[in-house]
C-alpha positions in Angstrom: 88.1 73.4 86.7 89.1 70.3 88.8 87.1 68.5 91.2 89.4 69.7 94.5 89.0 73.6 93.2 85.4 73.5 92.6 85.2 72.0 96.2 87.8 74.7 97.7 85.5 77.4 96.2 82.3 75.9 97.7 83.7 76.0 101.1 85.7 78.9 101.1 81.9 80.5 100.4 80.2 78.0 102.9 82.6 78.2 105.9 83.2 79.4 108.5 79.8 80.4 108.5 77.5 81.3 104.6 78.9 84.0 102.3 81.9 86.7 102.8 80.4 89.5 104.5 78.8 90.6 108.0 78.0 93.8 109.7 79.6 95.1 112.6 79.4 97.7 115.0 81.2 100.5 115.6 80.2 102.1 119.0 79.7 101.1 122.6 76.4 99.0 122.5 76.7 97.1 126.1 75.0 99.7 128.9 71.5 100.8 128.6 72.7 104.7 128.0 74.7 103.1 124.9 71.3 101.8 123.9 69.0 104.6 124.7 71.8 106.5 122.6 72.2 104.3 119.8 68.0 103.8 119.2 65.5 105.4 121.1 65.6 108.1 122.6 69.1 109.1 121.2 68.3 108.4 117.8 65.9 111.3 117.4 68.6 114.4 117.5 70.5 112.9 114.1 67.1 112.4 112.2 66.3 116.2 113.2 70.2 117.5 112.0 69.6 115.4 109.1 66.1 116.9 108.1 67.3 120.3 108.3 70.5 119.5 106.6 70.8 116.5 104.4 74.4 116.8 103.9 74.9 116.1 107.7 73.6 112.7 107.1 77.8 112.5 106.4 78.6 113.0 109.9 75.9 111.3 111.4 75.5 108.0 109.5 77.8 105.3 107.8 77.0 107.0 104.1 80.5 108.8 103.5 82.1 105.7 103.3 79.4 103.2 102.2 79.2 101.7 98.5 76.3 99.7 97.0 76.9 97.4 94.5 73.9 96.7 92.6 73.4 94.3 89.6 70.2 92.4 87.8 72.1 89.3 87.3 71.7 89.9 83.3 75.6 89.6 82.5 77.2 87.3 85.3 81.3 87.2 84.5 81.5 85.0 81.7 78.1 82.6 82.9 75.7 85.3 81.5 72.6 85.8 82.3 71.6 83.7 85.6 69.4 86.5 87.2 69.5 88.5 90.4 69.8 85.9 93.0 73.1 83.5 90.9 75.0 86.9 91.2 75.1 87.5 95.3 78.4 85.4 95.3 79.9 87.9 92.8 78.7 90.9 94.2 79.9 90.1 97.9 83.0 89.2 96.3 83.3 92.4 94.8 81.9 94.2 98.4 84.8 92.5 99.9 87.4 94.0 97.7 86.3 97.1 98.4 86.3 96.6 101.8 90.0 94.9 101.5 92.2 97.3 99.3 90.2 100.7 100.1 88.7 100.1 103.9 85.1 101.4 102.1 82.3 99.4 103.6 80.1 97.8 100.8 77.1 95.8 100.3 75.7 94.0 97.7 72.0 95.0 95.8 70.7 92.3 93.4 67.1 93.6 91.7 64.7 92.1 90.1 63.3 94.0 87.7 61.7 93.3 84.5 62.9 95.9 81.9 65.9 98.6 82.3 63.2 101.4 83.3 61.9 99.6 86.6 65.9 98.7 87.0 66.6 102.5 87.3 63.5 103.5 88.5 64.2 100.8 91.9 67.5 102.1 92.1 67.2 105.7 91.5 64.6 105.2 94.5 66.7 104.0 96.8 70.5 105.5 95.7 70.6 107.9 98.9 71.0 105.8 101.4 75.1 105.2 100.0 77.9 107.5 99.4 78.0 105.5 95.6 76.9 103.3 93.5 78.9 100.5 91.8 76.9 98.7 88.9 78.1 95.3 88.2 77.1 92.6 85.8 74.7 94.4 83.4 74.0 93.5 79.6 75.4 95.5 77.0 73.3 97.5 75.5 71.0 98.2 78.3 74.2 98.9 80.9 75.0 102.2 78.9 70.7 103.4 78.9 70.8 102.4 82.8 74.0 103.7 83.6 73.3 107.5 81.8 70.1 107.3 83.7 71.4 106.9 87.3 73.9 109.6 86.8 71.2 112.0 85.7 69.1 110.9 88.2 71.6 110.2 91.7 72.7 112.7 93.6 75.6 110.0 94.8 78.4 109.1 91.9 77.5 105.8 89.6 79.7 103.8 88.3 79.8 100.8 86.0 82.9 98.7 86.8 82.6 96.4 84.1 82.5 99.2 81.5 84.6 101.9 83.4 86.8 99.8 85.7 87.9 97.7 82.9 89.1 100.8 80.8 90.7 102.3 83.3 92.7 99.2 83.4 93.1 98.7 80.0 94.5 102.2 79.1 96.7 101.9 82.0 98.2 98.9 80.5 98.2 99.6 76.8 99.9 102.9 77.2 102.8 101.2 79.0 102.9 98.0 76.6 103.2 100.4 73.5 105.8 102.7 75.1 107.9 99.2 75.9 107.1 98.3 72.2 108.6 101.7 71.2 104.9 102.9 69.5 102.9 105.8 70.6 99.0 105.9 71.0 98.4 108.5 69.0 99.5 106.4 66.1 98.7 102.6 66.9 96.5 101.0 64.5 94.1 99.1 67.0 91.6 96.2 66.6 88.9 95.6 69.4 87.2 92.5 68.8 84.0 92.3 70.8 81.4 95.8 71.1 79.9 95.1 74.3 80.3 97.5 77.3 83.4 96.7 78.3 84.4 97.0 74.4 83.1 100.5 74.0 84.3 102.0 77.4 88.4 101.1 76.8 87.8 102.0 73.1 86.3 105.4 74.4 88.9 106.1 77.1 91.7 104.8 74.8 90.5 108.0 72.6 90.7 110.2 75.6 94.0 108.5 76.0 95.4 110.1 72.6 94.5 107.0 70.6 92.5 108.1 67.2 89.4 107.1 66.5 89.8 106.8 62.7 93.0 104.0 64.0 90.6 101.8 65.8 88.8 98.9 63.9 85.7 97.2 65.9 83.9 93.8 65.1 80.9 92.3 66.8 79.6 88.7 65.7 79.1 90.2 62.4 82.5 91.9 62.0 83.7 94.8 61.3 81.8 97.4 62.0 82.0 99.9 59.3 80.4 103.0 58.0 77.0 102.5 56.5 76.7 99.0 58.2 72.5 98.2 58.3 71.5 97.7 62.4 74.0 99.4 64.4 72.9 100.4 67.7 74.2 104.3 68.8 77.2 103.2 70.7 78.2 100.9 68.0 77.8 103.6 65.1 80.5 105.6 67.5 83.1 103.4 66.1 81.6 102.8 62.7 84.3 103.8 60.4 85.0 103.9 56.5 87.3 101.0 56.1 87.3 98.5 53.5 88.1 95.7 56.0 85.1 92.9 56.4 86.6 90.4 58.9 89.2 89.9 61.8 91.8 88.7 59.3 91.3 92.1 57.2 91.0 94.3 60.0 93.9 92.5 62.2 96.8 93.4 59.2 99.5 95.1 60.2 97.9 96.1 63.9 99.5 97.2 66.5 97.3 95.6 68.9 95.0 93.7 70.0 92.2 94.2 72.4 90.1 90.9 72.8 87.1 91.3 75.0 84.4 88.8 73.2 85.1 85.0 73.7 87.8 82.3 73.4 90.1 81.3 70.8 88.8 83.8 68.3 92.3 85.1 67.4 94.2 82.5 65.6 97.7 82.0 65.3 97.5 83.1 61.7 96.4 86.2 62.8 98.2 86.9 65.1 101.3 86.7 63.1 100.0 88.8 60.8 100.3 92.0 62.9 103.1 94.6 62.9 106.4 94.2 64.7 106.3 94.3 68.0 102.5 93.8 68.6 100.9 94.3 71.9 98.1 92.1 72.5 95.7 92.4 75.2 93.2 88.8 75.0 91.0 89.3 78.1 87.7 86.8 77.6 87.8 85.1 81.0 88.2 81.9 82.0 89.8 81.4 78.3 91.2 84.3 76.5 90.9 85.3 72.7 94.1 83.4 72.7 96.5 81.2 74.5 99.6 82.6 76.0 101.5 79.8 75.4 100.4 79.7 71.3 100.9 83.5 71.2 104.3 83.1 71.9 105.4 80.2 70.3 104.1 82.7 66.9 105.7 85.9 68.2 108.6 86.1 70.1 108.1 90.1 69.9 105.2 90.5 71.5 103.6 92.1 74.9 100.5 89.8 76.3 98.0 90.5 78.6 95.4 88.4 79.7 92.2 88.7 82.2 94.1 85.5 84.6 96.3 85.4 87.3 98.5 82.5 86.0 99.9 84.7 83.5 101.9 87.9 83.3 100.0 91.3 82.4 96.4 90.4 84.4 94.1 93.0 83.6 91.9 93.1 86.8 90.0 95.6 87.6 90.7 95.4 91.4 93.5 97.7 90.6 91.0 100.5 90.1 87.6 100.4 91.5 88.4 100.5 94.8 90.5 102.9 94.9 88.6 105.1 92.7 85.8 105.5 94.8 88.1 105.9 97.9 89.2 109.2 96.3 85.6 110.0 95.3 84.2 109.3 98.5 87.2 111.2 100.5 86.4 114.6 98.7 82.8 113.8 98.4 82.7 113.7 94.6 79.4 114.6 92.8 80.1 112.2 90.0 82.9 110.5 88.5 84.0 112.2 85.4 86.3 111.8 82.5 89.4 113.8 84.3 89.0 111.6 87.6 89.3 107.9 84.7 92.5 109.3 83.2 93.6 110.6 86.2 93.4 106.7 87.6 94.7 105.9 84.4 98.0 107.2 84.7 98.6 106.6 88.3 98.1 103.2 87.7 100.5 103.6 84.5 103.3 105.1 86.3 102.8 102.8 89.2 103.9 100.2 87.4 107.7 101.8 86.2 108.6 102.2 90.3 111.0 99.6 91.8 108.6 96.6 93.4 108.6 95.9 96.9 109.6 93.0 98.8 106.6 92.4 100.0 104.7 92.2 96.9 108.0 90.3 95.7 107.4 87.9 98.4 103.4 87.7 97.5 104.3 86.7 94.5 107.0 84.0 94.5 110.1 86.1 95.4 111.2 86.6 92.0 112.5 89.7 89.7 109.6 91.8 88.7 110.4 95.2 87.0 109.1 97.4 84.1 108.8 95.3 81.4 107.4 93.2 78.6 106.7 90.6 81.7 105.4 93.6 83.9 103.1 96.2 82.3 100.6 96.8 85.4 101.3 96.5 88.8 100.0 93.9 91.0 96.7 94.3 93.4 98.9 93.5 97.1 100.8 96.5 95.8 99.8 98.7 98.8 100.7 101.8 97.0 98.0 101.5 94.8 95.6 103.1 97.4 97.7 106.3 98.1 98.4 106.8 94.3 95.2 106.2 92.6 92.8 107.6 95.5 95.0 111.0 95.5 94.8 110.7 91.3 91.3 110.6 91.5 90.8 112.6 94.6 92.8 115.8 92.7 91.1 115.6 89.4 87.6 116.0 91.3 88.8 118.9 92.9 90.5 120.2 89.6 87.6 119.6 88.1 85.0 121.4 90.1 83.0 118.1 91.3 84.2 117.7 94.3 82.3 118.9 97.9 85.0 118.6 100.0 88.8 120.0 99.6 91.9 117.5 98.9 92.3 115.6 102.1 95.1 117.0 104.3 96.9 113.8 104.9 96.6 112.9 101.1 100.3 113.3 99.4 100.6 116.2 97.1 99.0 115.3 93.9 98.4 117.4 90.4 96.4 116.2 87.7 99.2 118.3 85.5 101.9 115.5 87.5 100.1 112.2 86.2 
């Protein structure tokens, strides 16, 4: 990072006044009957609608279309673990991208707690007061204990981005690389390097996806993981498979792809070109991917990348999901967020990207050609249709589903799960 950036950054968070977020209001609040209606004396008839009918606290308060995003610090982007108070930036940075590409109104939670239970204990507390919960920046394995937990225990919808958001992403992506590649989930031979949350979430939905479980091979700092391996945690075990394959250059033969999301470098060039034809490869450690671009195609001039940075073609960022996700879950009042409302994101997202692009994103982008291709698996985040396609997705499959409170909005487009 160069001096002039890490400057930039610092002031774009310093100026025009500290942080990225501010509260505003949103009724008359200049006469003295605005104020005897906004507090006291007003203020009393919504507390007693609210008592005597807690779902009115919808129609009366902010919480319909109010997100928390709520971390411990423990798993900060790729700086680790920095604690509660290092995080803020991040999680008003991810408050503002709601707030940007959905119109939800978000603020940021950092806890400190000093074990998962008190984590989920605080939380769990507290979860009522928003329409849902967005976990952020959580250590694998503790993420997946917390995150169960707070969807047992909330009577709002959780979510962890960075295992859930990520998938979504993922699958969306990887389905349309391997249909350019001419291969079909169902019978790609897929290596994940890394076992972490995001790891097991896009492995998990991948399966969902039509991938098979038996054709996905995943190593931790140890390697493979394999059937019968000694100190396998539960969510590792789900991916523990009889293989004979030890290391990344067993396990990486003849693959179909790759799906880095571990650390930089870790795929070598030697590696790489031993894969099958046509290899899709998806090397998303961030700042510095499992591999370079630029080396991946010098080796393979075959070859779909993706990366986790916006200097290369194929990001995978997450901003083309979680916002719009929850703006479907919120707008039909969804009690959780489920496995039909992920794929339902999934392929809106998916088919998104095989429509013509507009100028505008064109323009937002350098004014050159993008269309449906090895160069253009995902579509970008200014892509405003993103918001109509993947809120109605999501919106539908809660209702089709039987978790959602509230019917399919009136001035959402016609939508079916059975259409995505």
């Amino acid at each position: 990072m160069s001096d002039s950036f890490k400057k930039a950054a610092l002031d774009y968070h310093a100026f025009p006044k500290p942080g990225k977020l501010s509260v505003e209001i949103t009724t008359p609040a200049e006469t003295q009957e605005d104020l005897s209606l906004a507090y006291s004396p007003g203020v009393a008839e919504p507390v007693r609608e609210i008592a005597q009918d807690p779902e009115s606290a919808y129609k009366y308060t902010a919480k319909g279309n109010m997100v928390a995003v709520i971390t411990d610090g423990s798993a900060i982007l790729g700086l680790g673990n920095l604690g509660p108070l290092a995080s803020k930036p991040v999680m008003e940075g991810k408050s503002l991208l709601f707030k940007r590409f959905a119109g939800i109104d978000s603020v940021d939670v950092e806890v400190e707690s000093e074990s998962p239970e008190a984590f989920i204990e605080t939380v769990a507390s507290i979860a009522n007061t928003w329409g849902g919960i967005n976990l952020e920046d959580i250590k694998a394995p503790e993420c997946f204990q917390i995150e169960k937990a707070l969807i047992e225990r909330c009577q709002v919808p959780v979510f962890h981005d960075d295992q859930h958001g990520t998938a979504i992403v993922t699958a969306a992506g990887m389905l349309n690389a391997l249909e350019i590649q001419g291969k079909r989930i169902e019978d790609a031979k897929i290596v994940c390097l890394g076992a972490g949350a995001a790891a097991h979430a896009c492995s998990s939905l991948l399966v969902i996806a039509g991938a098979q479980r038996d054709n996905i091979t995943m190593l931790d700092s140890k390697g493979v993981i394999y059937a019968g391996r000694d100190g396998l945690n539960q969510y590792k075990e789900e991916f523990a498979r009889e293989t004979s394959a030890r290391t990344l250059d067993d396990a990486i033969e003849d693959a179909d792809a790759f799906l880095g999301v571990s650390g930089p470098n870790l795929l070598s060039a030697e590696q790489l070109a031993k894969m099958a034809a046509n290899p899709v490869v998806f090397a998303c450690s961030n700042p510095d991917p499992e591999i370079s671009p630029i080396l991946a195609h010098e080796v393979r001039d075959d070859l779909i990348m993706a990366t986790g940075r916006s200097d290369f073609p194929n990001q995978v960022n997450n901003v083309l999901c979680f916002p719009f996700l929850f703006r479907g879950t919120l707008d039909v009042r969804a009690s959780e967020i489920n496995a039909s409302m992920k794929l339902a994101a999934v392929h809106a997202i998916k088919d998104l990207a095989k429509q013509a692009v507009p100028t505008e994103v064109l323009k937002a982008y350098g004014g050159g050609e993008l269309s449906f291709g090895r160069q253009y698996i995902l579509p970008k985040p200014t892509d405003q249709r993103l918001l109509g396609a993947v809120a109605a997705a999501v919106a539908q499959a809660a209702v089709d589903s039987g978790v959602a409170r509230l019917p399919y909005p009136s001035h959402y487009p016609l939508q079916s799960v059975a259409d995505c």
